[in-house]
N, CA, C and O of each residue as an XYZ file, in Angstrom:
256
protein
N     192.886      8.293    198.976
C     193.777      7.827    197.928
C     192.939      7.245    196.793
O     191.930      6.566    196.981
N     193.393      7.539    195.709
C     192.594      6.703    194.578
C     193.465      5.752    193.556
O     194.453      6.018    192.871
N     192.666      4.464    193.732
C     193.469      3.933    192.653
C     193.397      4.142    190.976
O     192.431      3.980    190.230
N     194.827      4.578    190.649
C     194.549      5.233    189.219
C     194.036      3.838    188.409
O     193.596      4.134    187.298
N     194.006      2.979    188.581
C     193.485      1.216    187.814
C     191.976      1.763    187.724
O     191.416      1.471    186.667
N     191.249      2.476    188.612
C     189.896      2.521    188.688
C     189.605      3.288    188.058
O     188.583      3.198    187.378
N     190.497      4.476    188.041
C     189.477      5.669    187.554
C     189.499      5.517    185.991
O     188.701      6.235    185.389
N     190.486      4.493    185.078
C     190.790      4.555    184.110
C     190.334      3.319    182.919
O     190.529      3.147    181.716
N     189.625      2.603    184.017
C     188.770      1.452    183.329
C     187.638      1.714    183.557
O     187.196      2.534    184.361
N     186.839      0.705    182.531
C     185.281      1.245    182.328
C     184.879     -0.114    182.455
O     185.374     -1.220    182.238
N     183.620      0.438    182.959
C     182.666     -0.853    183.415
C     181.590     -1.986    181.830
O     180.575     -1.374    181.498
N     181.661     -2.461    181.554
C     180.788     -3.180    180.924
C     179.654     -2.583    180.808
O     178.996     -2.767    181.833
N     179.010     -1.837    179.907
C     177.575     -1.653    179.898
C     176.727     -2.600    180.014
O     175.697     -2.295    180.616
N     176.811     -3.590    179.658
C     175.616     -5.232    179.771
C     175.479     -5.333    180.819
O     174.567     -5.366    181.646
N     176.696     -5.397    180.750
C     176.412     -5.740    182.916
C     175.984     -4.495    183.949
O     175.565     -4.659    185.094
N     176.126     -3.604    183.481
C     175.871     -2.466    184.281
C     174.712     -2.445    183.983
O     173.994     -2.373    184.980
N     174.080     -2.481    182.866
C     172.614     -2.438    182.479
C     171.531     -3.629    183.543
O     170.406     -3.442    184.005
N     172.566     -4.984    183.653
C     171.906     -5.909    183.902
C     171.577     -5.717    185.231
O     170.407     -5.548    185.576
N     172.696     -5.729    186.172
C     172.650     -4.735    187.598
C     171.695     -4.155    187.877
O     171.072     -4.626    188.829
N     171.090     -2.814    187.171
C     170.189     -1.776    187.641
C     168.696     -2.597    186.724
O     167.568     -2.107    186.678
N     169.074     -3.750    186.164
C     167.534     -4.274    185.749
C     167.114     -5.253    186.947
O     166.144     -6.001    186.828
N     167.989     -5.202    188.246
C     167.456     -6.628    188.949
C     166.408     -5.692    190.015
O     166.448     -4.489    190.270
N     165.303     -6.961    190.602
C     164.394     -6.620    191.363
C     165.563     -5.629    192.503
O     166.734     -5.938    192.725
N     164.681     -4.180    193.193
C     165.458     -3.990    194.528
C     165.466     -4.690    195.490
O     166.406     -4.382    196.222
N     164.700     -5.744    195.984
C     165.512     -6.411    197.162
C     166.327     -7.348    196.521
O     166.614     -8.131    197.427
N     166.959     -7.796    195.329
C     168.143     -8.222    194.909
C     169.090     -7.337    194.937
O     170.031     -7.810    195.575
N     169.445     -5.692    194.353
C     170.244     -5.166    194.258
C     170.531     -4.181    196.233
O     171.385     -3.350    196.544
N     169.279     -4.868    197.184
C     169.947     -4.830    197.923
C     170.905     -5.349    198.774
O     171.727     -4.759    199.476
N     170.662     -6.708    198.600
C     171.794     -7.724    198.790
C     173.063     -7.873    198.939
O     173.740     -8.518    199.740
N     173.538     -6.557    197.245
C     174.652     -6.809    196.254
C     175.755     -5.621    196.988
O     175.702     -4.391    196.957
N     176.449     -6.269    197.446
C     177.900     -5.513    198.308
C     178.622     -4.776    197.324
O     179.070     -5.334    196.323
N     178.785     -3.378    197.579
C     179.909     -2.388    196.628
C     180.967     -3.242    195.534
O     181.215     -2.986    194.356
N     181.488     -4.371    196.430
C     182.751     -5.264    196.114
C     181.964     -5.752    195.129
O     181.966     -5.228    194.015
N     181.167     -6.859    195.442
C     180.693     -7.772    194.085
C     180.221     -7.089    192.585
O     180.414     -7.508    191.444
N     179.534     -5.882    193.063
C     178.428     -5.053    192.080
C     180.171     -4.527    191.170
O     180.176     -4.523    189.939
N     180.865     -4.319    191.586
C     182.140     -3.559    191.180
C     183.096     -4.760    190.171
O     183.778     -4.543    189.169
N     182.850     -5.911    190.814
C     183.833     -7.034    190.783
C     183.308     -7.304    189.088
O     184.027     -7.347    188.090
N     181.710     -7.471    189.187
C     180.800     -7.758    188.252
C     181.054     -7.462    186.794
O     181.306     -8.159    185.811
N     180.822     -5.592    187.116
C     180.924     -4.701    186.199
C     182.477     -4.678    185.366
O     182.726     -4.386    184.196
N     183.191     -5.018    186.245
C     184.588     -4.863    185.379
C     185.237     -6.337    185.405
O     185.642     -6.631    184.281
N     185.384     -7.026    186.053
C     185.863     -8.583    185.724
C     184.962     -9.296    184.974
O     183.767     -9.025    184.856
N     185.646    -10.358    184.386
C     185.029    -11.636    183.376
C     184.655    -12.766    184.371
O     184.005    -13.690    183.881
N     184.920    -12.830    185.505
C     183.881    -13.530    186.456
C     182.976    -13.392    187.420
O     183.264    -12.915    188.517
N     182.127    -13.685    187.187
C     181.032    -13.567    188.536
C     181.627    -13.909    190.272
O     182.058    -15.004    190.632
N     181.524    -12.830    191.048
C     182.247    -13.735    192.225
C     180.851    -14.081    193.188
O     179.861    -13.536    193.678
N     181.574    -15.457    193.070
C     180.358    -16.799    193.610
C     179.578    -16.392    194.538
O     178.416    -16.799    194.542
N     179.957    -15.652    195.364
C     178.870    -14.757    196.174
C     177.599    -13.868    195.784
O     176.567    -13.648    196.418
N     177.992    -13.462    194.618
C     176.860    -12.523    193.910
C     176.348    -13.273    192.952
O     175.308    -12.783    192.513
N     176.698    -14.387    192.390
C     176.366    -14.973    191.355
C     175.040    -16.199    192.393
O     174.262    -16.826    191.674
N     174.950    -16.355    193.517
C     174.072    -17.032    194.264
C     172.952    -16.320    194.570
O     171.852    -16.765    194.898
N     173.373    -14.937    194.416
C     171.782    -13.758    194.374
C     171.434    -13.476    193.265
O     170.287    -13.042    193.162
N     172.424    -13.632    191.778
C     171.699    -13.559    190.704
C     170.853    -14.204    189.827
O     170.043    -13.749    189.020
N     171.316    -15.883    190.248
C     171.181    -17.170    189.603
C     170.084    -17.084    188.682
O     170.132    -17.020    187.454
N     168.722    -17.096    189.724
C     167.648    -16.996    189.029
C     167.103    -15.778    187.763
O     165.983    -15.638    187.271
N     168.450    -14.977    187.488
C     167.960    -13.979    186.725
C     168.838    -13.950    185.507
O     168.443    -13.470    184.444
N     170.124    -14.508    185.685
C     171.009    -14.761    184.361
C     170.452    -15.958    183.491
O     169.678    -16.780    183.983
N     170.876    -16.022    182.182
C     170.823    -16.779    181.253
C     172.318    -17.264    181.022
O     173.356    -16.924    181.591
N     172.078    -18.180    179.988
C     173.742    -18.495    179.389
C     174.193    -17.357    178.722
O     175.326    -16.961    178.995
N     173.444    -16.683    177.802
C     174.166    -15.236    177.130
C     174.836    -14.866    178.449
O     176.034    -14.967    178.711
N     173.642    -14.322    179.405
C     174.431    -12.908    180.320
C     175.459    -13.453    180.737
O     176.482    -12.854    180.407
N     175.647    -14.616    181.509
C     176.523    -14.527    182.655
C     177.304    -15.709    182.511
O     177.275    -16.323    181.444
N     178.133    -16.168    183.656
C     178.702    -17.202    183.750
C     179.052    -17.710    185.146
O     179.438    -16.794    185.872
N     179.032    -18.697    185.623
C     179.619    -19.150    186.642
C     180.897    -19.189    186.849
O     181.730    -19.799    186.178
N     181.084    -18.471    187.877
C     182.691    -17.800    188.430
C     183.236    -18.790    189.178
O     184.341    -18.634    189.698
């Protein structure tokens, strides 16, 4: 089944950019859910935002 919500929104390039700029044993960490949650919501979910910490600034990101 697919949800038509998904196939029809687009992900943030910044953030998608920012994603594939983190070290790989950070982006191995990063669960389908969060990496997804990231790219298309306006909050960080607090789970992924504790593996990113050290790599966001105030521009990129925000505490969710």
């Amino acid at each position: 089944m697919t949800d038509p919500d998904k196939t029809t929104r687009k992900p943030n390039p910044d953030r998608v950019a920012f994603l594939r700029s983190l070290p790989v044993e950070v982006k191995e960490q990063i669960t389908g859910d969060e990496a997804e949650a990231f790219m298309f919501a306006t909050e960080i979910p607090q789970s992924l935002y504790e593996k990113i910490k050290d790599y966001i600034t105030e521009d990129e990101g925000e505490k969710g």
